[in-house]
Backbone as JSON, one array per atom type, in Angstrom:
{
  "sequence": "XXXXXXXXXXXXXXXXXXXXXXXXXXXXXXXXXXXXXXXXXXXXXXXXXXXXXXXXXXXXXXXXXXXXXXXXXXXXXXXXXXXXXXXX",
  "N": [[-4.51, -19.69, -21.36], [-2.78, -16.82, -20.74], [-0.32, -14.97, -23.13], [2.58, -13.58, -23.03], [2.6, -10.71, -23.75], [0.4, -9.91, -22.88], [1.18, -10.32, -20.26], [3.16, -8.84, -19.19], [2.08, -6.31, -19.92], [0.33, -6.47, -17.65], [1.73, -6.48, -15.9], [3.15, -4.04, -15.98], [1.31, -2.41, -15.43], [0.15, -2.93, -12.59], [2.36, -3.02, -11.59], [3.92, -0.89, -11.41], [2.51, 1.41, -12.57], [-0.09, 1.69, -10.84], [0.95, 1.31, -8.09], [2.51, 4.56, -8.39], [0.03, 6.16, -8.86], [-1.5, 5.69, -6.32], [0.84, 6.48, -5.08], [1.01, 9.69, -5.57], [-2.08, 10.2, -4.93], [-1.81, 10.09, -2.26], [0.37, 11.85, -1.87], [-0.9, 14.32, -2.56], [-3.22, 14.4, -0.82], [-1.64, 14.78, 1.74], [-1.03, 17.32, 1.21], [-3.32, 18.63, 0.97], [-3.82, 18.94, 3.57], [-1.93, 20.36, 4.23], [-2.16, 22.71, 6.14], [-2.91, 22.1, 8.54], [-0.99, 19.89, 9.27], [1.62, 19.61, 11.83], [4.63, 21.5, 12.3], [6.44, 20.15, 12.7], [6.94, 16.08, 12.42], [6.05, 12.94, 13.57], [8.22, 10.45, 12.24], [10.13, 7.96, 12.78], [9.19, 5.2, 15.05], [9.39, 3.61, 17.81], [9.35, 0.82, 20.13], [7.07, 2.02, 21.93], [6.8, 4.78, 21.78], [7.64, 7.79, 19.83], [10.51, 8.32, 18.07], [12.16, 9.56, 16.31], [11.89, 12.54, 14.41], [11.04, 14.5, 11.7], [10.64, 17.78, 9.74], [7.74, 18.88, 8.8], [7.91, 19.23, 5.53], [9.74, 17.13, 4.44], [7.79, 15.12, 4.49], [6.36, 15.05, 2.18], [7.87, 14.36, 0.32], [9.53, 11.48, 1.35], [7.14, 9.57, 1.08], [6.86, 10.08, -1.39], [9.14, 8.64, -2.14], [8.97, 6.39, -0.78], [6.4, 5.32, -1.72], [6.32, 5.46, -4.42], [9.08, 5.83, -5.74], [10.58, 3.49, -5.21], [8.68, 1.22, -5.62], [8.85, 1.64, -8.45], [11.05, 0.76, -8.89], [11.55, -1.8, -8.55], [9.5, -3.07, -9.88], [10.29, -2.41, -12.51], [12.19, -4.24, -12.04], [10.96, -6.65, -12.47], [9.71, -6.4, -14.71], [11.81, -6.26, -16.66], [12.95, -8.98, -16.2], [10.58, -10.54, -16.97], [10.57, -9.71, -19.37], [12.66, -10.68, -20.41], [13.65, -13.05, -19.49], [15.18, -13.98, -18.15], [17.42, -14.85, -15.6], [19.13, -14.37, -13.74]],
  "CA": [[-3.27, -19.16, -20.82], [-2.31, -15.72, -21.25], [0.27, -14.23, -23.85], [3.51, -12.93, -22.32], [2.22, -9.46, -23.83], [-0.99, -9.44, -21.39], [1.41, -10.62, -18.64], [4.22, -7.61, -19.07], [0.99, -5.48, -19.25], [-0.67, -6.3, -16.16], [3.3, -6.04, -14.45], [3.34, -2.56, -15.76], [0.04, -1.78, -14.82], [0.27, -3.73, -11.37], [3.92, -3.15, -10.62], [4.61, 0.76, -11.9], [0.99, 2.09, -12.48], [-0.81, 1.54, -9.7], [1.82, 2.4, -7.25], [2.7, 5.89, -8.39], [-1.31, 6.22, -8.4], [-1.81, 5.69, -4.88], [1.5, 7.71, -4.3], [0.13, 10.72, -5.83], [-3.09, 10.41, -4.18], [-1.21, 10.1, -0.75], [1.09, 13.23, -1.62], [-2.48, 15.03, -2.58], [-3.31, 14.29, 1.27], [-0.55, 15.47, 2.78], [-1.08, 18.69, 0.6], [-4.88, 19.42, 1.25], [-3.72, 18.93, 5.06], [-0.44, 20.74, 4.51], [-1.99, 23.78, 7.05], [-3.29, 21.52, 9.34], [0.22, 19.32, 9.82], [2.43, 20.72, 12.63], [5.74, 21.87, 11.54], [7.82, 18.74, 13.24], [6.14, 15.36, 12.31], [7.12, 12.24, 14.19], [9.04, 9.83, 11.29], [10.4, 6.58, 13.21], [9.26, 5.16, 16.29], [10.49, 2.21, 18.95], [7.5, 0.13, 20.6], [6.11, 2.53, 22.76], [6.85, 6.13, 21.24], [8.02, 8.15, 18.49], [12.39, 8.93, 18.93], [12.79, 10.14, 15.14], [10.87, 13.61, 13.9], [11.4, 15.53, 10.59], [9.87, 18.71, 9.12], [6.78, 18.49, 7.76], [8.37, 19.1, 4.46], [9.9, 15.99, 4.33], [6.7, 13.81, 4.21], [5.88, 14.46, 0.64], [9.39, 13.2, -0.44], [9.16, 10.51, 1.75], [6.24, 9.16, 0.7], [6.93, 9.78, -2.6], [10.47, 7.78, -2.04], [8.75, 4.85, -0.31], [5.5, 4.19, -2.49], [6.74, 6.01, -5.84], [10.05, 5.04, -6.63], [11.02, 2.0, -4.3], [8.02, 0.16, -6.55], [8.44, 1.7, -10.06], [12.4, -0.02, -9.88], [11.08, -3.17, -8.35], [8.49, -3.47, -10.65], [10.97, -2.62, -13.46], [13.12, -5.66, -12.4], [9.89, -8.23, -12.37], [9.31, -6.66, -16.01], [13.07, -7.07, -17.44], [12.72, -10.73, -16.32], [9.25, -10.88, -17.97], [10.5, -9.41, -21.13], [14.07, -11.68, -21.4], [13.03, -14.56, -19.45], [16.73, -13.88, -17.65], [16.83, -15.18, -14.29], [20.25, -14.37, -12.97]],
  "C": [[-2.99, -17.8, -21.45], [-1.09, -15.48, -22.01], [1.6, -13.35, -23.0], [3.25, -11.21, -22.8], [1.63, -8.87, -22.73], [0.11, -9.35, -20.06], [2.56, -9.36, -18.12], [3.3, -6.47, -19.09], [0.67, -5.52, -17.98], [0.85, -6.41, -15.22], [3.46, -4.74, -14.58], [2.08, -1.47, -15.3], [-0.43, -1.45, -13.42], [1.49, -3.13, -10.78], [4.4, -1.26, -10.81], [3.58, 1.86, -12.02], [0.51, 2.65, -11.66], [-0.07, 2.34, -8.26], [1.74, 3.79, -7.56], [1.28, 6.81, -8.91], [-1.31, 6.9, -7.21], [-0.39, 7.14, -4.56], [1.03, 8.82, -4.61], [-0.92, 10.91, -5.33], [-2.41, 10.51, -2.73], [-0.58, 11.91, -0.91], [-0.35, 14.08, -1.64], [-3.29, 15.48, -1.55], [-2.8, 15.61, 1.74], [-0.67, 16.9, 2.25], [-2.31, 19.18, 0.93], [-4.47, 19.37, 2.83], [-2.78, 19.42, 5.45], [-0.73, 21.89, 5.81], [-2.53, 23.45, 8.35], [-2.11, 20.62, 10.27], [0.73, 20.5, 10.72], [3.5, 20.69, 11.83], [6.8, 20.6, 11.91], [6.79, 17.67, 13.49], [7.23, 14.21, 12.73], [7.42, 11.09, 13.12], [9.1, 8.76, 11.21], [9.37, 6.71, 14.05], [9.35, 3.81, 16.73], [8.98, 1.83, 19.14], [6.57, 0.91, 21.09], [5.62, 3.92, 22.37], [7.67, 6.75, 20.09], [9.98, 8.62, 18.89], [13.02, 9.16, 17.28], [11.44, 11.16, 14.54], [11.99, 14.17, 12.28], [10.44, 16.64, 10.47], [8.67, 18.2, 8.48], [7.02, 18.55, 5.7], [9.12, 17.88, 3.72], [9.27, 15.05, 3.92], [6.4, 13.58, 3.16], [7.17, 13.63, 0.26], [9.33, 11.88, 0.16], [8.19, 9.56, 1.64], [6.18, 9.12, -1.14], [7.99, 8.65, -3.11], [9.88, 6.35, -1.66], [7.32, 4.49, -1.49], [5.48, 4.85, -3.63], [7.78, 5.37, -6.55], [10.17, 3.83, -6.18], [9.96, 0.7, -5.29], [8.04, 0.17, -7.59], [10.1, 1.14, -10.21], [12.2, -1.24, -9.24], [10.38, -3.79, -9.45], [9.14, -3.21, -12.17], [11.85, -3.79, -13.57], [12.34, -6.42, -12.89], [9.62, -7.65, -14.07], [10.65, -7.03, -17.11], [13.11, -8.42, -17.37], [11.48, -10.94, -17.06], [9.77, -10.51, -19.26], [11.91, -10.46, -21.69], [14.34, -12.46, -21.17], [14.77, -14.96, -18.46], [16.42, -14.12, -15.96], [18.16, -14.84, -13.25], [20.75, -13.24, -12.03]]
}
């Protein structure tokens, strides 16, 4: 059985790490392809087609907002409960 040390490791490794990894490699993308994007990128869209656009300037934040932070304060709750065993 593992050690609640190992296991708050592999949540900060797993849960806060890893994520803002991948996000950085994603923004990295969007940057080697920044002259290639058009200037109005489509955002949302409904079943069939796209009915929400932003700037291409937008996408890094956005992407940094959805797989940067959105997992490094998720993955900070799952480690406050790992570290105080608090469930409430």
């Amino acid at each position: 059985m593992r050690n609640d040390r190992s296991i708050v490791l592999m949540a900060v490794l797993l849960g806060i790490v890893a994520p803002l990894v991948i996000a950085g490699a994603g923004m990295g993308l969007v940057y080697s392809w920044w002259d290639e994007l058009p200037d109005v990128i489509a955002t949302h869209w409904t079943n069939d087609r796209p009915d929400g656009f932003s700037s291409k300037s937008t996408v890094p934040w956005l992407l940094f907002g959805v797989a940067g932070v959105l997992p490094v304060l998720i993955g900070s709750g799952v480690i406050y409960v790992l570290r105080t065993g608090r469930r409430d």
